[in-house]
N, C-alpha and C positions, 0 to 999 in steps of 0.2 A: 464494604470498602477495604482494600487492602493494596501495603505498600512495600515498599522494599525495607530489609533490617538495618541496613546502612547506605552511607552516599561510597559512590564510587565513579571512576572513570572511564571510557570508554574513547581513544582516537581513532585519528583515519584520514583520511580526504574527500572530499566531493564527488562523486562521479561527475557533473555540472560546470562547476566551479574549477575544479582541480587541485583547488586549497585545502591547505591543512586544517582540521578541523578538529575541536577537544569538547568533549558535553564531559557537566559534571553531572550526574543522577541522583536526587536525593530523596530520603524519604520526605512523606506532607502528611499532614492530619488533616487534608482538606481536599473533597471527592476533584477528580479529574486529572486529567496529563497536561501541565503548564508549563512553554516554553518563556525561557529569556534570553535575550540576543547581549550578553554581558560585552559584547563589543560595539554596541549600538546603546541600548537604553538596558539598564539591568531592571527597569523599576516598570515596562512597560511589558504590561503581560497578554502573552501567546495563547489560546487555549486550545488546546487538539482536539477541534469537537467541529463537528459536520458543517455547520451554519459559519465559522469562522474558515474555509475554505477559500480560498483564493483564487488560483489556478489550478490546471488540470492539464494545460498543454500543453508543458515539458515532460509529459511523457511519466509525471509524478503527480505526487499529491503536495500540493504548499498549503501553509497554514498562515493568515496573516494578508496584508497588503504588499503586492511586488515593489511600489515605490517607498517604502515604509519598514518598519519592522515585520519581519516575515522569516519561515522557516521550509526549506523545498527538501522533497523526497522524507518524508514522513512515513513512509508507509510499512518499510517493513520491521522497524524499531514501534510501531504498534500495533504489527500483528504478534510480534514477539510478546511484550505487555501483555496483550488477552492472551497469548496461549500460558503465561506463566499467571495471569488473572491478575494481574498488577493495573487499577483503575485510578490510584493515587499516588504522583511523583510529581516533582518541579524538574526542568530540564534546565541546566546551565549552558547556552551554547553559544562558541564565539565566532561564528559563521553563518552562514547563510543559507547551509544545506548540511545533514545530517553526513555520519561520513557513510561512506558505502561498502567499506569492507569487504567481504569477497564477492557483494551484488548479489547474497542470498540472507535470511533471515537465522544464519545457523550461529553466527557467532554471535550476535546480538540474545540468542536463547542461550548458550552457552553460559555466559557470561550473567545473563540474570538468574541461571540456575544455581549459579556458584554465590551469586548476592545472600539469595534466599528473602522469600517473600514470609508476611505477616500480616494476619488480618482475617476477613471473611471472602464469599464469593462473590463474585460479579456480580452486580445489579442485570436479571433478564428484561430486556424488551420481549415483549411477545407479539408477533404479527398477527392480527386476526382477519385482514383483508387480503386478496391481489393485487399488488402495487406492481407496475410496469412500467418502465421508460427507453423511451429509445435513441438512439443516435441522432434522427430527425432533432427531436426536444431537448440534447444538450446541446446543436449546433445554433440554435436560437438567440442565443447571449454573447455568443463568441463576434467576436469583431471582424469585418470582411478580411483584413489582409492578414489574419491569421487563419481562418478558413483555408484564403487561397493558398499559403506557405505548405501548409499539411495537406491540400490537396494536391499540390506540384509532389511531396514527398511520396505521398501515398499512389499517386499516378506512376512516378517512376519507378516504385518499388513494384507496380502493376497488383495493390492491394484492393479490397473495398471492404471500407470501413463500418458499414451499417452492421448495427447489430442492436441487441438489447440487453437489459436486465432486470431480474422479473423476482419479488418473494412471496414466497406463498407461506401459509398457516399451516406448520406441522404434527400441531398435537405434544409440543413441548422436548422436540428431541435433541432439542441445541441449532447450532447453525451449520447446518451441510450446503456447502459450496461445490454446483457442478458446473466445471469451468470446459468452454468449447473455443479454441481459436481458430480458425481457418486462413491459412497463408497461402501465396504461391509461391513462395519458396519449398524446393520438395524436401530438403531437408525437417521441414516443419509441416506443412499440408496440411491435413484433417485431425485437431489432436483434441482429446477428453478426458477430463478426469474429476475424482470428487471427493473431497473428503467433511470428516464431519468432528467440529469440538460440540463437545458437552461438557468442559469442565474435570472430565476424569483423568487419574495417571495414566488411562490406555489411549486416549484420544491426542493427549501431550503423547507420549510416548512412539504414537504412530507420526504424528505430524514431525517430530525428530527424525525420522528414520525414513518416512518417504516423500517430506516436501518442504523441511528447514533448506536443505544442501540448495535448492533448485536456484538457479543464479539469475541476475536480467540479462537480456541479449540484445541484439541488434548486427545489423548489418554490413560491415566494411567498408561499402559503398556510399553509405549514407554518411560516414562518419565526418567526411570534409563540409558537408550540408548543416549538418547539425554544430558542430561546431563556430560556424559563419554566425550561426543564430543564438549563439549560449550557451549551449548544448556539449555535454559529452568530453566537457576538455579533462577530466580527471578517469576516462574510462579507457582502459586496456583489459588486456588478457586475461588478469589475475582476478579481475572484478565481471565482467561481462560476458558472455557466450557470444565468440565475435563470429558471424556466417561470412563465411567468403562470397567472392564479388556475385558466382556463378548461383547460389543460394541453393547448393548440395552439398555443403559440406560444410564442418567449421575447423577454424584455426583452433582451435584448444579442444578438449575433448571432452564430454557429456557424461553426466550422472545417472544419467537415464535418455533414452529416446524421446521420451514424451517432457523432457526438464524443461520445455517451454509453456507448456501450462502448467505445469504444476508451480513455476514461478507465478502464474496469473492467479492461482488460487492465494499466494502470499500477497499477491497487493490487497485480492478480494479482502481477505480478513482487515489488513490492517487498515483500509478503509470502512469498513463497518465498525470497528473499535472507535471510527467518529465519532460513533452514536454517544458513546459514555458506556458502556455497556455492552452485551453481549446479544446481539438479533437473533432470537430464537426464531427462526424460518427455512424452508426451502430456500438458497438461492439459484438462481440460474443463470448464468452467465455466457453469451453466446456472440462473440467476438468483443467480448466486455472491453472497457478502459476505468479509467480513476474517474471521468468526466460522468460517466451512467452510475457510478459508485454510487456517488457523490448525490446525485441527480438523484435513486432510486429511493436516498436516508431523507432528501430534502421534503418529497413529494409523501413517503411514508410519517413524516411529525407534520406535515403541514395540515394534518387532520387526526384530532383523537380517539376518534372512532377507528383509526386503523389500527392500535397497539393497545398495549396492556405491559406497565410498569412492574414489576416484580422487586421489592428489594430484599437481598439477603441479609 
């Protein structure tokens, strides 16, 4: 278990919301990442752990109940966590959704490298089965009129959304994420990439240097849609990779060609950081979302035979 050496702060805004938003970070001497909604219940606790999952179809990961105490867009303030192997902190937050900062995972690592962490390493999960889930199997739960909402989205955007996510047994070499999105947009088209933690200063080190920066995106067109529904009111330029109407080009300019999956491998991790711990597996992710994330952690503890616990 290990935590940070002191409490500090961290602001911003929603990308969702579009509210101001302030988390205070402090260390715990007690395993997990637990949120509090200090402008709701201070005393009512959040836990950032897979089974406490909520939603998945803002496009984010929430933790908690949407009518209730709850926290949205989770995901890349815990991939940050595992890449700095930080598995025990309290979250003070007096909003509803974490802030978004520049819509990539690079200032949230920054800023915990400068904290500096204490402790030992991550507790490993180990896969020792094939766990698969697909799109079919996350839409099962979901409610018809949200179906149909993100079907109209995805129709107009002329997307399909089928895909999977699949881990395999790798013989102990950390968790390598190879992420595949498939768009019609040509700015975006056929993209892949993979990378892999294990824990070392080279694997941090690479994840700083080719897929902290990577930002979220979305498309111009959509933005009056998503909006209507909740969506997107704190997101602009500075935060988001916006694609223009035509979906060859963007309004702001890219860190890379391929910076849209390499964004997807940032939600990958910080959704496996559900677990509590570190998923030692192949993953593979193949027009992935948070919803098959989410789906892949549920279906892999829902039997013991599939893992093998490691504690450091």
């Amino acid at each position: 278990m290990a935590t940070f050496k002191k409490k500090f702060e961290i602001s911003g805004h929603g990308i969702h919301s579009g509210k101001p938003v302030r988390m205070v970070i402090k260390p715990s001497s007690k395993p997990g990442i637990v949120f509090y909604r200090v402008d709701m219940n201070k005393k009512f606790k959040i836990p950032a752990i897979y089974s406490n999952v909520g939603e998945t179809k803002m496009r984010n990961t929430t933790i908690g109940k949407m009518d209730s105490e709850h926290v949205q867009t989770i995901e890349h303030l815990m991939a940050s966590l595992m890449l700095v192997g930080v598995d025990s902190a309290v979250v003070e937050i007096d909003g509803p959704e974490t802030p978004i900062l520049d819509g990539s995972a690079y200032e949230f690592m920054k800023k915990f490298l400068e904290v500096g962490v204490e402790g030992n390493k991550l507790k490993r999960i180990i896969v020792k089965k094939e766990i698969i889930v697909t799109s079919d199997e996350a839409k099962k739960n979901v409610h018809w009129f949200e179906k149909f909402k993100f079907w109209i989205l995805n129709k107009l955007a002329g997307r399909d959304t089928r895909g999977f996510v699949k881990l395999l047994p790798n013989d102990g070499r950390g968790l390598n994420v190879s992420a595949t999105l498939v768009y019609p947009e040509k700015i975006i088209g056929s993209q892949s990439f993979s990378y892999t933690f294990n824990e070392t200063k080279k694997s941090r080190d690479v994840f700083m240097r080719d897929v902290a920066h990577a930002r979220t995106f979305g498309k111009i067109s959509e933005w009056d849609f998503l909006k209507k529904h909740g969506m997107a009111h704190g997101a602009n330029e500075h935060n988001v990779i916006v694609l223009n109407a035509k979906g060859d080009g963007t309004l702001n300019q890219l860190y890379w060609k391929d910076e849209f999956v390499r964004h997807k491998v940032i939600d990958a991790l910080g959704d496996m950081f559900t677990s509590g711990g570190i998923i030692v597996a192949d993953m593979i992710s193949w027009k992935g979302s948070h919803a098959l994330n989410n789906l892949v952690l549920r279906k892999l503890f829902s039997d013991p035979n599939n893992y093998e616990i490691v504690e450091k």
